[in-house]
C-alpha positions as CSV (number, residue, x, y, z in Angstrom):
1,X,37.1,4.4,-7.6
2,X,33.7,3.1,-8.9
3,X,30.1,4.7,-8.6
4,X,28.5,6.1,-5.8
5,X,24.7,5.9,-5.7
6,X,22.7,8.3,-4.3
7,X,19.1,7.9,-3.7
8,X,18.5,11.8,-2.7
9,X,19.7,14.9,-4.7
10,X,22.6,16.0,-2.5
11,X,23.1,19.7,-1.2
12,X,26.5,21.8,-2.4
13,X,28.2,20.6,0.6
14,X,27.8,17.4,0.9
15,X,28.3,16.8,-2.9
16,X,31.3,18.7,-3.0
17,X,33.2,16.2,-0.2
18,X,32.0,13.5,-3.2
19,X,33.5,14.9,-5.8
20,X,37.1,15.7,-3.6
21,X,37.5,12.1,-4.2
22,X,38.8,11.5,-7.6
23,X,37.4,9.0,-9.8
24,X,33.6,8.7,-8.4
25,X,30.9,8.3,-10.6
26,X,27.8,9.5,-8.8
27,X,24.7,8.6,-9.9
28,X,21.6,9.9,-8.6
29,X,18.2,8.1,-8.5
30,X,15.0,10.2,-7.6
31,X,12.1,8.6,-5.3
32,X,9.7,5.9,-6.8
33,X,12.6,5.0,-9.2
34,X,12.7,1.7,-8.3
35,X,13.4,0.3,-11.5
36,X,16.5,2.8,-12.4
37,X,17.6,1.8,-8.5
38,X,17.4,-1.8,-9.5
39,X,20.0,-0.9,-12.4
40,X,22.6,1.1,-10.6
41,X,22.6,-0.8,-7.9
42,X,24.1,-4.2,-9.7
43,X,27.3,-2.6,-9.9
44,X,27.5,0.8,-7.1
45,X,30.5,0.3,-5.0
46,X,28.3,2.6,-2.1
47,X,25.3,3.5,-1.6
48,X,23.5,6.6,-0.1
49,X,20.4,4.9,0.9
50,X,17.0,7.2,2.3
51,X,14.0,5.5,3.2
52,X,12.8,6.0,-0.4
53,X,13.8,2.3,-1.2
54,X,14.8,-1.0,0.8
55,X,17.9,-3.0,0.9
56,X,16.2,-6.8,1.6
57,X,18.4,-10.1,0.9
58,X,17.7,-10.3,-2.8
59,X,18.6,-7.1,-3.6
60,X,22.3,-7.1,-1.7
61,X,23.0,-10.5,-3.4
62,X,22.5,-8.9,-6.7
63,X,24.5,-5.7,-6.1
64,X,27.6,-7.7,-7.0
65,X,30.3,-4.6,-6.4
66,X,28.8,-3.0,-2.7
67,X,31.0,-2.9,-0.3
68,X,29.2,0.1,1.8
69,X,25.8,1.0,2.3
70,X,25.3,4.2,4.6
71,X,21.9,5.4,5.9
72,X,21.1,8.8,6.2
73,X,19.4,8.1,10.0
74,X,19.4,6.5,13.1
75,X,17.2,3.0,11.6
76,X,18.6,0.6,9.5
77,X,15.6,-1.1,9.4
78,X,14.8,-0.8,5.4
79,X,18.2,-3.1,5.5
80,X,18.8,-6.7,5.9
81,X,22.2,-6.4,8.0
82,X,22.4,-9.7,8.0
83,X,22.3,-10.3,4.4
84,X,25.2,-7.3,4.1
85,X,27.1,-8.8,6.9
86,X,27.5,-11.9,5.0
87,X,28.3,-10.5,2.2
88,X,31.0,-8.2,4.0
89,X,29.0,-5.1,2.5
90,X,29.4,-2.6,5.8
91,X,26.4,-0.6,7.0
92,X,26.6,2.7,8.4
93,X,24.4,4.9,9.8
94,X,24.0,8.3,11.1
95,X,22.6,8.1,14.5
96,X,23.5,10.9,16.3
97,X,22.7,13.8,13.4
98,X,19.3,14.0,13.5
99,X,18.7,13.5,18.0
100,X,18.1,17.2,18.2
101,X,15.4,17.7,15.5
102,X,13.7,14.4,16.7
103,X,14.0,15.8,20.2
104,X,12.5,18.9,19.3
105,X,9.5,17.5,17.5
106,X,8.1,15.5,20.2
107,X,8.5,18.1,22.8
108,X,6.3,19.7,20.1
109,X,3.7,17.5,20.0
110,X,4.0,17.2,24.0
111,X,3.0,20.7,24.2
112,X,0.4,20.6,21.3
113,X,-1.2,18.5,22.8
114,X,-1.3,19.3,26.2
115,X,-2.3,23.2,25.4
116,X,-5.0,21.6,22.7
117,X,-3.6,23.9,19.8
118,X,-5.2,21.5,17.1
119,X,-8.2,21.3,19.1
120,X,-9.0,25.0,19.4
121,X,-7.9,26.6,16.2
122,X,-10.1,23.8,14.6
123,X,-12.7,25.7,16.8
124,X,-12.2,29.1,16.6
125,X,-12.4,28.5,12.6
126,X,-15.5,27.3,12.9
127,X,-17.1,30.5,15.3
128,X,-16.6,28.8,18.5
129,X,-15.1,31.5,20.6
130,X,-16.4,30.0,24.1
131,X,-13.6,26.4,23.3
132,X,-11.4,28.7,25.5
133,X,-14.0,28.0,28.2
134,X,-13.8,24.2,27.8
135,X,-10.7,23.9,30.7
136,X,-9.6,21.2,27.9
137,X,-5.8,22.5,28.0
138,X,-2.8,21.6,31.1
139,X,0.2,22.7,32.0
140,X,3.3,20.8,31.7
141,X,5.1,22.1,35.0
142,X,5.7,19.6,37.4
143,X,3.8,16.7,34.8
144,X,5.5,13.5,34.7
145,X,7.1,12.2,31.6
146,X,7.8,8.7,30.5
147,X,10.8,7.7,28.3
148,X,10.3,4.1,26.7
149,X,13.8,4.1,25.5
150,X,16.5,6.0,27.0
151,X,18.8,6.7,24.0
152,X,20.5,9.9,23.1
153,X,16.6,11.1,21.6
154,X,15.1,10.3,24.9
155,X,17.9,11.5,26.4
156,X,17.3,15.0,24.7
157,X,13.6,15.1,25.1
158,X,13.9,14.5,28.8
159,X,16.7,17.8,29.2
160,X,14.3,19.6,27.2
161,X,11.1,19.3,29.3
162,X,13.1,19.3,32.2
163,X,14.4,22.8,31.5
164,X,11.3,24.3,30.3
165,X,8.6,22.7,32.5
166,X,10.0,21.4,35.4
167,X,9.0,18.2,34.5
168,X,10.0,15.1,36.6
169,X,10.9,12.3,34.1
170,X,11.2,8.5,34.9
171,X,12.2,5.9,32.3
172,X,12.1,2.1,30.8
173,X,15.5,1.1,29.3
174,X,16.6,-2.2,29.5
175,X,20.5,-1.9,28.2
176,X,20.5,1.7,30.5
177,X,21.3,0.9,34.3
178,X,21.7,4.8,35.4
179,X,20.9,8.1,33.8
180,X,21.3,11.2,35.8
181,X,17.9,13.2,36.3
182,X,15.6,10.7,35.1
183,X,13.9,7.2,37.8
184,X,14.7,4.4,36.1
185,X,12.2,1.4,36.1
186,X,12.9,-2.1,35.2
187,X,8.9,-2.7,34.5
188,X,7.9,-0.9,31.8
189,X,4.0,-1.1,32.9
190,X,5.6,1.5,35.6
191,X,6.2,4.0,33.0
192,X,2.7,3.7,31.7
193,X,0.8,3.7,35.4
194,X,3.1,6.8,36.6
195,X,4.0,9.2,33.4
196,X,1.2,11.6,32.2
197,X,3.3,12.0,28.7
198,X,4.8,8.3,27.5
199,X,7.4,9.2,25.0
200,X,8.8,6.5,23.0
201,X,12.0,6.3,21.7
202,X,12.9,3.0,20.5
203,X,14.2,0.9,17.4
204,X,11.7,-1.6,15.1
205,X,12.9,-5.1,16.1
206,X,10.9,-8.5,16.7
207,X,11.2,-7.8,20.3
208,X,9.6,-4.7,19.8
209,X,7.0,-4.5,17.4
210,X,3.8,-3.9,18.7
211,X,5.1,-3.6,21.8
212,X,2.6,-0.7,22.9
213,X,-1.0,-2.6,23.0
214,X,-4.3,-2.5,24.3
215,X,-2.6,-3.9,27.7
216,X,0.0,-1.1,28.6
217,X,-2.5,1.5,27.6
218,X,-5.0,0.9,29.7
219,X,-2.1,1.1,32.5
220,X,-2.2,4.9,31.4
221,X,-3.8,7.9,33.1
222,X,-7.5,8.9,31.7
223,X,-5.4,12.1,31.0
224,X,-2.2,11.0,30.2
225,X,-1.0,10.7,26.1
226,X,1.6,9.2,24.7
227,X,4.2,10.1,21.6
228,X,5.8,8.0,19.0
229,X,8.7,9.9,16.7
230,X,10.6,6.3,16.6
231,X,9.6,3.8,14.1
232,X,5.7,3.0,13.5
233,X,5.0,-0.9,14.4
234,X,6.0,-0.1,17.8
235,X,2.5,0.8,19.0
236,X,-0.4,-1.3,18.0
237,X,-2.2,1.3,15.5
238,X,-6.0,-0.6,15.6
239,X,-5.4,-1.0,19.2
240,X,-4.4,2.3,19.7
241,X,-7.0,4.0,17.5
242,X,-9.3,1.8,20.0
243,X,-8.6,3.6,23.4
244,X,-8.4,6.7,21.8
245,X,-12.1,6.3,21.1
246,X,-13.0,5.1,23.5
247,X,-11.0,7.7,26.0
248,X,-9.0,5.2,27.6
249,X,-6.0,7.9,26.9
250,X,-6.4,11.8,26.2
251,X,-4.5,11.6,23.0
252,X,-1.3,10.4,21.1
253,X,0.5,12.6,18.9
254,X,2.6,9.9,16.0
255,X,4.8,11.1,13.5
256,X,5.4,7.4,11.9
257,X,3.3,4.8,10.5
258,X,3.3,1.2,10.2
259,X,2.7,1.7,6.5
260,X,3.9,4.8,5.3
261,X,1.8,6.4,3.8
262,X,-0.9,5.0,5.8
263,X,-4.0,4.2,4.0
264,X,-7.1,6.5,3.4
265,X,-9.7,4.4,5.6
266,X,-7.2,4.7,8.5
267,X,-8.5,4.6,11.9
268,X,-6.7,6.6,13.3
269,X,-7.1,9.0,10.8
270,X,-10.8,10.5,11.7
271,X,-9.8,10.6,15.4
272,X,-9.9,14.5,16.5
273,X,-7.7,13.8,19.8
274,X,-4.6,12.2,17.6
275,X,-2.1,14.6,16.1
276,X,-0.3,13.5,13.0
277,X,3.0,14.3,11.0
278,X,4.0,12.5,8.2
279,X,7.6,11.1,9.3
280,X,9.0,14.8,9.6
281,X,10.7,15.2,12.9
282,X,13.9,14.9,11.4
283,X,13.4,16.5,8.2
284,X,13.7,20.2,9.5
285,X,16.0,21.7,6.9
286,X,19.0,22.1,9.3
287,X,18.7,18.3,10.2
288,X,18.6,17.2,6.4
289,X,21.8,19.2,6.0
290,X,23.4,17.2,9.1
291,X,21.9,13.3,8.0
292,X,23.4,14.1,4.6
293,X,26.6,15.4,4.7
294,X,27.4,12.6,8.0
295,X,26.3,9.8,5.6
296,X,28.3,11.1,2.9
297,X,31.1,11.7,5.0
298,X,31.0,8.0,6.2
299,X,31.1,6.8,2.6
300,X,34.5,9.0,2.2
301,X,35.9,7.9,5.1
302,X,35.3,4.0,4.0
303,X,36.8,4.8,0.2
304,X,39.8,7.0,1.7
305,X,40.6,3.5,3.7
306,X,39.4,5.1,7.2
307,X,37.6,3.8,9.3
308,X,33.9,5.6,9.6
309,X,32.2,7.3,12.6
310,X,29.3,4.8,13.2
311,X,29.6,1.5,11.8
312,X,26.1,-0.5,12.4
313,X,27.5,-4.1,11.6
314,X,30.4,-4.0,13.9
315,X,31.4,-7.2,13.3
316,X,32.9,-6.8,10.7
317,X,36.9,-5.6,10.0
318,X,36.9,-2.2,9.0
């Protein structure tokens, strides 16, 4: 049947729907491997790809024997589709498996940040019992949030502050027309003048990186902040680090980076009203499960000659 490569150590589960297919040889290659990637991947028949390593033109023309790449996520933006397409390698992905997590993180962050967790325990380590006097911290009940992409994440994040906080939630999505529960706006400068949480929920394409500048956020409240557990490049980071300074916003909260990890002399990175995770929403331990065994699964449906859950390149006959 050929080898499989894997570019994560898989969990019993998962590994175990592998080796139901007779014939595989799997092949695991740890992070920062790139050269014993470079190896295996000149004659995998699939791949098991993480963010750990990219998939760019010259990489795909080499792996002579692909036929499936599938991505444990949402983003397929460490692949050149095109280059696969061309070469009939299909791409799948996995975008549904991790909504929840991803969902859950940024209502996190939400609420971090508007109850100033960061802010005060920082405090309170330091002596200063009276930060509880400071009136720094808001409710979220009856707040307006934002949605700058209206996908099944945004989707999620929306029920979820709607349930808890009664929050009213408008929206930018230009490929949604109607969404029950949520205003839609075809300006998305609407979203930034209106929503006192901007949550963004969007893929990296041309169209949309650095999409969020210095222009939409001075649109934004004095007190409103904004959220980014999508893909960093979206939000203009110097820019951004800019009008948090200078208090044009209350705050972000970002758990991705245009460069990941981003560097030391980061601006954003001696800012005390930006919360940071390092590209974990959807790493929660139950989510890992989920990515991994639905990426493996698609790469068993493509060798058992059925046609896979969520094929990314479309185009071409499954």
């Amino acid at each position: 049947m050929g080898k499989v490569l894997l570019t994560k150590k898989l969990g019993e589960k998962s590994r175990a729907l592998l080796e139901s297919i007779p014939g595989l040889e799997l092949v695991t290659v740890p992070d920062a491997r790139q050269a014993l990637f470079d190896e295996h991947i000149k004659d995998a028949r699939a791949l098991l790809l993480s963010t750990a390593y990219e998939m760019p033109r010259d990489v795909i023309e080499k792996a002579e024997k692909l036929e499936v790449i599938s991505r444990t996520g949402a983003g397929v933006d460490n692949v050149d589709v095109t280059a696969a397409t061309q070469r009939k390698i299909l791409v799948l992905n996995t975008p549904l498996s991790n909504s929840l997590s991803v969902a859950e993180h940024a209502v996190a962050m939400i609420l971090a940040l508007s109850k100033q967790l960061l802010s005060y325990d920082r405090e309170l380590r330091k002596g200063n019992f009276k930060i509880r006097r400071s009136g720094e911290c808001s409710d979220l009940f009856g707040k307006t949030l934002g949605l700058v992409g209206c996908g099944n994440i945004g989707r999620l994040t929306a029920r979820k502050c709607k349930a808890a906080f009664d929050m009213r939630v408008i929206g930018y999505d230009p490929y949604v027309k109607e969404l029950d529960g949520v205003t839609l706006y075809e300006d998305v400068e609407e979203i930034f003048k209106r929503a006192d949480y901007i949550s963004l929920h969007l893929p990296l394409t041309p169209g949309t990186k650095n999409l969020i500048g210095a222009k939409l956020l001075s649109l934004m409240k004095p007190t409103a902040y904004i959220i980014n557990t999508s893909r960093g490049g979206i939000i203009h980071e110097g820019e951004l680090a800019e009008a948090l300074e200078k208090k044009v916003i209350s705050g972000a909260g970002l758990d991705v980076f245009e460069s990941e990890p981003p560097p030391g002399d980061h601006p954003l990175l001696g800012l005390p009203n930006v919360l940071l995770t390092p590209h974990s929403a959807a790493l929660s331990k139950e989510c890992s499960a989920r990515v991994e065994y639905d990426a493996v699964e698609g790469i068993c449906d493509y060798l058992k000659g059925n046609t896979p859950k969520f094929v990314y390149n479309k185009e071409l006959p499954v």
